[in-house]
Structure formats: structure tokens, C-alpha cells
C-alpha positions as CSV (number, residue, x, y, z in Angstrom):
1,X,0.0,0.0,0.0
2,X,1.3,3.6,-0.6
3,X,2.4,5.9,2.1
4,X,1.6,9.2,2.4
5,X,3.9,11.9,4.6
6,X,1.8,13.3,6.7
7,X,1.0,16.9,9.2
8,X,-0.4,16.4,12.4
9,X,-2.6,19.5,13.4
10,X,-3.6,19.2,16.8
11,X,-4.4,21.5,20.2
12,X,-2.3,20.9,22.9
13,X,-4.5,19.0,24.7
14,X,-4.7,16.3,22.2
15,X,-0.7,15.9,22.6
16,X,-1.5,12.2,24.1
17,X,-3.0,10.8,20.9
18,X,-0.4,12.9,18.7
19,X,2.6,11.2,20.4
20,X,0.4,7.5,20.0
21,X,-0.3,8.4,16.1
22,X,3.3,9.3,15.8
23,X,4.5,5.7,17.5
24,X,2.1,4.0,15.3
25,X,3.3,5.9,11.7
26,X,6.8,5.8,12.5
27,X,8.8,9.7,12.6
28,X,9.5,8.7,8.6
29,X,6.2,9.2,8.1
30,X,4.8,12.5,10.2
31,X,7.1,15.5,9.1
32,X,6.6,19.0,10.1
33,X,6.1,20.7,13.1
34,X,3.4,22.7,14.5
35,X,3.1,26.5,14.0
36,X,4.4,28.6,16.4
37,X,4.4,32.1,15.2
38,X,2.5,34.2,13.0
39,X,3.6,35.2,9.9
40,X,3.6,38.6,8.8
41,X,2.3,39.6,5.7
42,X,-0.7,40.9,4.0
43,X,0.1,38.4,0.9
44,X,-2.1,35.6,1.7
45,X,-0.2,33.6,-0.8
46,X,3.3,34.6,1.0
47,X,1.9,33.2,4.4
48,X,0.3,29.7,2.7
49,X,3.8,29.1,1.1
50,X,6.1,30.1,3.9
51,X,3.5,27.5,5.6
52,X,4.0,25.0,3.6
53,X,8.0,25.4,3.1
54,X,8.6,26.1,6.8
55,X,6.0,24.1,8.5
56,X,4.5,21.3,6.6
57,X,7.4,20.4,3.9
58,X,7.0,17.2,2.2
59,X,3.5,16.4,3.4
60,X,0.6,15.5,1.0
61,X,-2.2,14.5,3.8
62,X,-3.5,16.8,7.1
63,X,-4.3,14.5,9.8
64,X,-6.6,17.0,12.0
65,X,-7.2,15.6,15.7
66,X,-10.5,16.8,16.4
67,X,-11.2,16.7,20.2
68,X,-12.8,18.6,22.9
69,X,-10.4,22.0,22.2
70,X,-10.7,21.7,18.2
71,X,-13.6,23.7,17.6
72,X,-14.3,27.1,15.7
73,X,-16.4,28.7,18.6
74,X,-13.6,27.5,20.9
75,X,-11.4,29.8,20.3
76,X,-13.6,33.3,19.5
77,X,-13.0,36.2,21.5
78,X,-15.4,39.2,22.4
79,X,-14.9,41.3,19.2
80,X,-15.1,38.4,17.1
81,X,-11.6,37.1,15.8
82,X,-10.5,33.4,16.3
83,X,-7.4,32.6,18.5
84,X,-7.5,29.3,17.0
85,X,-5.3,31.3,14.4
86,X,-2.4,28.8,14.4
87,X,-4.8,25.6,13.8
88,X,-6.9,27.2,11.3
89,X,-3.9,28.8,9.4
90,X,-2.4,25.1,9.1
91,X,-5.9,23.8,7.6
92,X,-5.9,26.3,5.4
93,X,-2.2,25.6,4.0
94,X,-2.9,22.2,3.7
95,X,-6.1,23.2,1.5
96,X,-4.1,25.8,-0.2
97,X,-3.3,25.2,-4.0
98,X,-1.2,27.7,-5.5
99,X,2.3,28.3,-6.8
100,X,5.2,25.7,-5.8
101,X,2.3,24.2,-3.1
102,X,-0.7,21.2,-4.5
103,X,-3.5,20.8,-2.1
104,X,-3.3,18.4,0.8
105,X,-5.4,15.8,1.5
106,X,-7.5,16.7,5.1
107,X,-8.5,13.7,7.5
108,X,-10.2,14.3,10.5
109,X,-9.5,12.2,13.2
110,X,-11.8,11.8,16.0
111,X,-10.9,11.3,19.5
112,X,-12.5,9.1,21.7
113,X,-14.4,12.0,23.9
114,X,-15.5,13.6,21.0
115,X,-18.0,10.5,19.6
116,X,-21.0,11.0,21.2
117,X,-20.5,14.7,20.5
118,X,-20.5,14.2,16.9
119,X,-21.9,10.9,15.8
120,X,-25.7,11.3,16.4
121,X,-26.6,8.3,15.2
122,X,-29.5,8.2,11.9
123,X,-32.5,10.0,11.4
124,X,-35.4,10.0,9.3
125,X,-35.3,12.1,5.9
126,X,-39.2,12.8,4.8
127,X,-37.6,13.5,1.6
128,X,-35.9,10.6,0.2
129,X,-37.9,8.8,2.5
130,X,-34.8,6.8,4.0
131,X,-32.2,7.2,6.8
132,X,-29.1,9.5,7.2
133,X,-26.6,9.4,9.5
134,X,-26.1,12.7,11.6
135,X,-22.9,13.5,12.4
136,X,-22.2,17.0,14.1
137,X,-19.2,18.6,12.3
138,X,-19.8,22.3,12.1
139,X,-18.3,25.7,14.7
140,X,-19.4,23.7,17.7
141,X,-16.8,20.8,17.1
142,X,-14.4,21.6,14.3
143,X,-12.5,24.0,12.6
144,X,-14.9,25.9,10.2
145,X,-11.8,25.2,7.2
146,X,-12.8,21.6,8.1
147,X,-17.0,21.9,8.0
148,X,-17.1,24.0,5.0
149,X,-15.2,20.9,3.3
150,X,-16.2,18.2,4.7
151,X,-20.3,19.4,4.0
152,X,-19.1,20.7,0.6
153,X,-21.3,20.0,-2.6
154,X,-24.1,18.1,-2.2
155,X,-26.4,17.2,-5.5
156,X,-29.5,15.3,-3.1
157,X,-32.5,16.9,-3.0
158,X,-32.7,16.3,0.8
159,X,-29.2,18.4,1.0
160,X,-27.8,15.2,2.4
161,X,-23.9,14.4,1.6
162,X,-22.8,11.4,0.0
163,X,-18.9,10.3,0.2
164,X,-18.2,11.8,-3.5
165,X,-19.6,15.4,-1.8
166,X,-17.1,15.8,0.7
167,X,-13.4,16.4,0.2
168,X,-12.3,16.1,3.8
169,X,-12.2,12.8,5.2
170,X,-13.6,11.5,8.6
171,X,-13.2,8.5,11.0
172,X,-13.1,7.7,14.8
173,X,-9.7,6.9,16.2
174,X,-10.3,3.6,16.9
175,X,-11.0,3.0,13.8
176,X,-8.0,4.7,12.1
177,X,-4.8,3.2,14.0
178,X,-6.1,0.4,12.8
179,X,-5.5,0.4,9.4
180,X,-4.2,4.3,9.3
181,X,-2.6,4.0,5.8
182,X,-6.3,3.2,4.4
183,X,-7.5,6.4,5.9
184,X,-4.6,8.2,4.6
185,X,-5.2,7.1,1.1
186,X,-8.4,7.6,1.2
187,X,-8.0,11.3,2.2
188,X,-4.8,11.5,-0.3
189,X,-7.5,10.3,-3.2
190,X,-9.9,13.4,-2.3
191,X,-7.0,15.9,-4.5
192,X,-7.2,13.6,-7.3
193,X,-11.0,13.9,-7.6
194,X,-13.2,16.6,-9.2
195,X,-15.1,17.7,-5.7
196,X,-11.4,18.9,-4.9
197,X,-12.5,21.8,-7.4
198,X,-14.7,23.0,-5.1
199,X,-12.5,23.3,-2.0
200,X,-12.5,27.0,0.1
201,X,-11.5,28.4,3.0
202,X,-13.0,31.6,4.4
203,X,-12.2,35.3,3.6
204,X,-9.6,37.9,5.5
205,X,-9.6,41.0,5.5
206,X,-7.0,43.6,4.8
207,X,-5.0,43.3,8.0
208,X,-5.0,39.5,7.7
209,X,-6.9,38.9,10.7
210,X,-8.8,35.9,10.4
211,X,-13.3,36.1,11.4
């Protein structure tokens, strides 16, 4: 089976199941380190390839921990910008596809606390007139650069999401270490589809502050 390099993007909090992931893939295959500084520019393209270069070098999937800390409306403050700056600028590098840098494949990982949280088990669609499974990704429990791709382009006339609609790719961390590369190829395969076309990340205004 191919192997991937991969970017671990993960809150402190989560370091226990970073430092497991990292055991289980080996240091040959997690490169990178996590960002530690802002960078300062107002050339959006600048900071996504200083990014990628600096920070996530030889990588070609995202593996996003998504626990208790890894949410959107986490991290907002009273005049409404995100302090969950570092995380969400290293989704959006790995979504990024411009000069010198092709788009990263994105797997979220979900950690063990977080399951109830978002898998709500199915529900009835009066619709299509069959069942859908719920699952809760949106500001309350990820990263909005994740939700916005995961929930991307749906063709159902129920606005439910089939696996070709979404570009990021999800699956509970019992479920990855044990076959981890499968997940890894699966979210490596997203950038080789057409829904990667429809990939975006959210706007910034002129002094680069992120909403």
C-alpha cells in the first residue's frame, strides 16, 4: 500500500493521541512541526507558502485531531476574531493550491471523547424517505476550514452528503490506528478527484486577521 507523509494538526491537549499516532506511523512518516508564530504579511499567498515550506514540507495529507479543544467557537474572542489562528492557518495551508504548493489531502481524526459529541446516530429524511446518518461537524466541534469541506457540494435533493460530496475525510480513532494508511489514502485520493474543485477556506480582511 502507498504511504503518504503526513502533518499532524492538533491542540495541545490532544498531545497524548499525537505522540500515539506518531508511534504507530513511525517519525518517517509525520514530518513538520506545528506553528508557532504568526507570519507577517498581507500576501495571503506569501503566508500559505512560507507555511507549507517552513512548517508542513514534504507532506501530501492533514491529519486534523478533532477533540474537545478543536472547535471554531472555541477559540472566539469578544470582538469576534479566532485565536484558533495557528490551527486554522495550518488547515488552510494544507487546503491551499497555488504556486510551488498542490492541495493536501485533510483527515479528521476523532478522538475518543468527542464521539458522542458528533456521531448522532441516523435519522429520518421525509424527503428521500430513508435514513441518514447525523454527524455533528460544524463551529461547535471543528475548525470551520474543516465543515465548510467536509459538508461541501451536495447534488440530493434532501441536502444530504454522500462520500463523493465531501473532500475532507472523517473516521473515529479507533477506527484509524487500525489500518491508518487506508485512511490516509483515502483522504490523499480526495485531491485527485473533481469535488477537490470546489474546495475554500474563508475570507480575511486587509490586515490578515482571520473572522
Amino acid at each position: 500500500m502507498e504511504k503518504h507523509n503526513c502533518f499532524i494538526s492538533f491542540k495541545k491537549e490532544d498531545k497524548y493521541y499525537k505522540d500515539q499516532i506518531l508511534r504507530l506511523l513511525k517519525e518517517e512518516q509525520i514530518k513538520g512541526k506545528a506553528l508557532d508564530k504568526t507570519i507577517e504579511s498581507d500576501d495571503i499567498d506569501y503566508v500559505m507558502q512560507v507555511i507549507r515550506s517552513e512548517y508542513m514540507s514534504n507532506t501530501s495529507v492533514t491529519l486534523f485531531l478533532i477533540g474537545a479543544h478543536s472547535s471554531e467557537n472555541e477559540g472566539l474572542d469578544n470582538e469576534g476574531y479566532n485565536k484558533q489562528s495557528f490551527i486554522i492557518r495550518e488547515l488552510q495551508a494544507t487546503l491551499y493550491d497555488g504556486k510551488g504548493n498542490n492541495r493536501s489531502g485533510l483527515l479528521g481524526i476523532v478522538l475518543p471523547k468527542m464521539y458522542g459529541v458528533i456521531y448522532q446516530g441516523e435519522r429520518y429524511c421525509s424527503i428521500c424517505q430513508g435514513n441518514h446518518n447525523i454527524v455533528e461537524i460544524n463551529d461547535n466541534t471543528v475548525i470551520r476550514e474543516f465543515s465548510q469541506n467536509y459538508y461541501l457540494h451536495s447534488t440530493n435533493k434532501c441536502k444530504s452528503y454522500s462520500e463523493e460530496d465531501r473532500f475532507c475525510v472523517l473516521v473515529k480513532y479507533d477506527d484509524f490506528i487500525k489500518k491508518p494508511n487506508e485512511y490516509i489514502n483515502a483522504a490523499f485520493r480526495k485531491t485527485q478527484e473533481d469535488i477537490s474543485n470546489y474546495v475554500h477556506w474563508r475570507d480575511i480582511n486587509h490586515r490578515g486577521r482571520l473572522r
